[in-house]
C-alpha positions in Angstrom: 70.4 31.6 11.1 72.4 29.6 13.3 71.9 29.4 16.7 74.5 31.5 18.7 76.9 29.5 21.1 75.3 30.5 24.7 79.1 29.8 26.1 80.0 32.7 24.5 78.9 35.9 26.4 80.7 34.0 29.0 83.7 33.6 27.5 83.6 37.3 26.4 82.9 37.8 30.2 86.0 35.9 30.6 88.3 37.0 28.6 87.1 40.9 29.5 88.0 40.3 33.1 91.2 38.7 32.3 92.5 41.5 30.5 91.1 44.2 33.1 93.1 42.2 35.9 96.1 42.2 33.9 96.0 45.7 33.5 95.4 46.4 37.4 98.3 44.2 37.9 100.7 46.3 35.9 99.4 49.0 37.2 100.2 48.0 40.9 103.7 47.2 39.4 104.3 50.8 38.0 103.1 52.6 40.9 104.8 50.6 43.4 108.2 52.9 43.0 106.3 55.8 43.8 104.8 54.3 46.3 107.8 53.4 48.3 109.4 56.7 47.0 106.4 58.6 48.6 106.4 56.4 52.0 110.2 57.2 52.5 109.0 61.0 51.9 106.4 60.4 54.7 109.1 58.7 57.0 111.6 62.0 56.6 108.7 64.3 57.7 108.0 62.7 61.0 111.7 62.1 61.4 111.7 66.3 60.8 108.8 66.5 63.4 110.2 64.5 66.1 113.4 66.8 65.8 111.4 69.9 65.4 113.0 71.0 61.8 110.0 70.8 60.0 109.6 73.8 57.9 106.8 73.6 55.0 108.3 76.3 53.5 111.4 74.0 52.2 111.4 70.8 50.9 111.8 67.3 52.8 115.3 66.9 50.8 116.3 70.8 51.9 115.1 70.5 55.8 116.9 66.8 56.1 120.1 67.8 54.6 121.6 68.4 58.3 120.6 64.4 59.0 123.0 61.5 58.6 121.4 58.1 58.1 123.6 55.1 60.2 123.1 51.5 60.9 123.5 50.3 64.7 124.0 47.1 65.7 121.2 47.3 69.3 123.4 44.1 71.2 126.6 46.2 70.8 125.6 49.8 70.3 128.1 50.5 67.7 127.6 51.8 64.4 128.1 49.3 61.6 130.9 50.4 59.7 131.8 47.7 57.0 128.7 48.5 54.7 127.3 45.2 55.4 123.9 46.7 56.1 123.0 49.8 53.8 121.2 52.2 55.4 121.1 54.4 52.9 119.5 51.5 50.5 116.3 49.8 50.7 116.8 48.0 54.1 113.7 47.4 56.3 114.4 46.9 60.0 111.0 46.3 60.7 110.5 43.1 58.4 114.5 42.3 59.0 113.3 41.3 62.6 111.6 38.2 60.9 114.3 36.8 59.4 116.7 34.2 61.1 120.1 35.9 60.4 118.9 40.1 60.6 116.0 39.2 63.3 116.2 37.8 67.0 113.8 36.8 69.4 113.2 38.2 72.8 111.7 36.4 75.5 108.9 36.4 76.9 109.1 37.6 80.1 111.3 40.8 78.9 108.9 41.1 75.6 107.2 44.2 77.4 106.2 46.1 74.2 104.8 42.9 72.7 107.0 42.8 69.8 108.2 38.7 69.7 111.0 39.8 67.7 113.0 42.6 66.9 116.4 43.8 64.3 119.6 43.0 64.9 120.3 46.2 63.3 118.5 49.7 63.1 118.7 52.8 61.6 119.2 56.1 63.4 119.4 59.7 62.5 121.9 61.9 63.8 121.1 65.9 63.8 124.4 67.4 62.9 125.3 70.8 63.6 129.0 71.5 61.6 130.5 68.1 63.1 128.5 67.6 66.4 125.7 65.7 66.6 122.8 67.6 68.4 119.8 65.5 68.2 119.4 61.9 67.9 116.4 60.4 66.5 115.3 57.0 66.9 112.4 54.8 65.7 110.6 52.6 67.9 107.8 50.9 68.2 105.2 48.4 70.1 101.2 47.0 70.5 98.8 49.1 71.9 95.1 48.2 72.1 94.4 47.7 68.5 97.6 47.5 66.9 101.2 48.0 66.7 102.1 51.5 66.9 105.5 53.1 65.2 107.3 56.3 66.4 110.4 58.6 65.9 111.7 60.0 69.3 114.5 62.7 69.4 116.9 63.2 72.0 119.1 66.1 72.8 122.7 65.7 73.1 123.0 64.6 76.6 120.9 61.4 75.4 118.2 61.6 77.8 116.3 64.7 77.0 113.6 64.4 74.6 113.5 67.2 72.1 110.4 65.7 70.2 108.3 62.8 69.2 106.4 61.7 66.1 103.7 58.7 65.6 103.6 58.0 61.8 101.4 54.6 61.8 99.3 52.7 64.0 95.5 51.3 64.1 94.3 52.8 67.6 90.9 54.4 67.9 90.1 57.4 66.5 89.8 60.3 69.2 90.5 57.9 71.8 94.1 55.9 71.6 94.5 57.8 68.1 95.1 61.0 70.0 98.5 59.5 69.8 99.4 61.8 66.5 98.0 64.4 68.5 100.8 67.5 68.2 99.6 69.2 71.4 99.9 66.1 73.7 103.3 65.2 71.6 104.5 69.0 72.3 103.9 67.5 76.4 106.9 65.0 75.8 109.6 67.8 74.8 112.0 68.2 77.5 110.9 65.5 79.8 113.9 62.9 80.9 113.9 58.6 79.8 117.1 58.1 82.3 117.4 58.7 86.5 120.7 59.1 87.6 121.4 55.6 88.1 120.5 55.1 83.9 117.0 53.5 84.7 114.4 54.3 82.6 112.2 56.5 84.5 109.6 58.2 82.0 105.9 57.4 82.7 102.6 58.3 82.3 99.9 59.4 84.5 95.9 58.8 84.6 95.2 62.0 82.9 97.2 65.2 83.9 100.8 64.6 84.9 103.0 66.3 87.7 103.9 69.9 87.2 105.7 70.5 90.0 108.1 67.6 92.3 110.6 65.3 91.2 108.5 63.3 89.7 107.4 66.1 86.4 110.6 65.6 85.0 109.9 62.3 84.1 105.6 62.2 83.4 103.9 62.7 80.6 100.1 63.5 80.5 97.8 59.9 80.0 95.5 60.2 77.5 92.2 60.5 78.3 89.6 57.6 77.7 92.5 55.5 76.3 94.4 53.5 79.0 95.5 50.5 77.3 96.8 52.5 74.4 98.7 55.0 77.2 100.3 51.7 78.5 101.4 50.4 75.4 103.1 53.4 74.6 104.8 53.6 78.3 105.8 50.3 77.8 107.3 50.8 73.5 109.6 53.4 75.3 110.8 51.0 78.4 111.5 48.6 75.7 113.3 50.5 73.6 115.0 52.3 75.9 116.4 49.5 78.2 118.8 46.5 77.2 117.0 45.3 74.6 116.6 48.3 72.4 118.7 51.4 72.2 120.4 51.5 75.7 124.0 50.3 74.4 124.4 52.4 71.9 122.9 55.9 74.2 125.4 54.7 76.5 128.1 54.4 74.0 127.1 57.8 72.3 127.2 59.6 75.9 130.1 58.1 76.7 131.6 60.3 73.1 129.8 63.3 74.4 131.6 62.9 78.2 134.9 62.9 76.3 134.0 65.7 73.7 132.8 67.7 76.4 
């Protein structure tokens, strides 16, 4: 009897791991739709929670039919008309920001929610009501302790009021900075003001329990406990993207429509 090749278990080894990796590989490929068809899904819930229309007795589809997707440009605050960006499509803001043409950088002085660069052009979701818009909601996003932390905030109509708020992703600490997807403490932003009079951005946070009473409650939103850092992050994601840099242009241009509607 011959003597068997000893190369060849490997070989078997080889070619058995080659065609297990292939199949992973298509695998990844097949699911990846669904994937991104089920991450979108995930993104219209929170954008349902930070409006407060989120009713598990409909479907995503039924509870965001009221919504209409645009595409702002943040330097100008206008909506994008010409169909250049699709909002509607498979555009991503968030990697956008990277890119030399969609992306810009900010400097560092005035890079507050530790971002380095940010869109030209984002998405928001207007809350219609027959043909006025009642709620807008807007993503944002900046570092915290651990990581970089993403959001949907809603505003009422008179673009200063927020009607709700919704943290989707982020890598903070779990019953410490994580509290951040916490639905009590999120139900402690709803009706509190971004804007003074004079347009400044004026919402903070306190060291634990904010202000009920004074001036002052309008604008403060409870700290979270044990979590500082994360607490400042957050403080600072909604100075950022609330002030020149960020969304500011376009609120401005959108309560400048509701001055002359009203």
């Amino acid at each position: 009897m011959a003597d068997e090749n000893p190369a060849k278990p490997f070989y078997s080894v080889l070619v058995l791991a080659f065609v297990c990796s292939a199949l992973v590989a298509g695998a990844a490929v097949g699911l990846r739709p669904m994937q991104e068809a089920n991450k979108l899904l995930d993104r219209k819930k929170h954008i349902l929670y930070a409006a407060g229309l989120y009713d598990d007795s409909k479907t995503i589809e039924e509870m965001f039919a009221p919504i209409k997707t645009r595409v702002v440009d943040l330097e100008s605050g206008q909506f994008v008309e010409d169909g250049s960006i699709d909002g509607g499509g498979d555009f991503n803001q968030v990697k956008s920001a990277l890119t030399k043409d969609l992306g810009r950088t900010i400097p560092g002085d005035e890079d507050i929610a530790k971002l380095h660069r940010i869109e030209k052009y984002s998405l928001v979701y207007l809350v219609m009501d027959g043909g006025q818009v009642k709620q807008v909601v807007l993503p944002v996003r900046g570092k915290g302790l651990w990581s970089t932390m993403y959001a949907y905030v809603s505003l009422a109509g008179d673009m200063s009021t927020i009607r709700g708020v919704s943290f989707y992703e982020h890598g903070e600490t779990p019953g410490l900075g994580g509290e951040i997807e916490n639905r009590r403490w999120q139900q402690g932003w709803v009706d509190k003001k971004i804007y003074d009079q004079s347009e400044t951005v004026k919402l903070s946070f306190a060291k634990g329990k904010a202000a009920a009473t004074g001036e002052a409650a309008s604008y403060m939103i409870d700290g979270l406990s044990g979590a500082t850092l994360t607490t400042k992050g957050v403080e600072k994601l909604m100075k950022f993207w609330f002030g020149d840099h960020g969304f500011k242009p376009f609120i401005e241009n959108m309560s400048k429509k509701e001055s002359t509607n009203g």
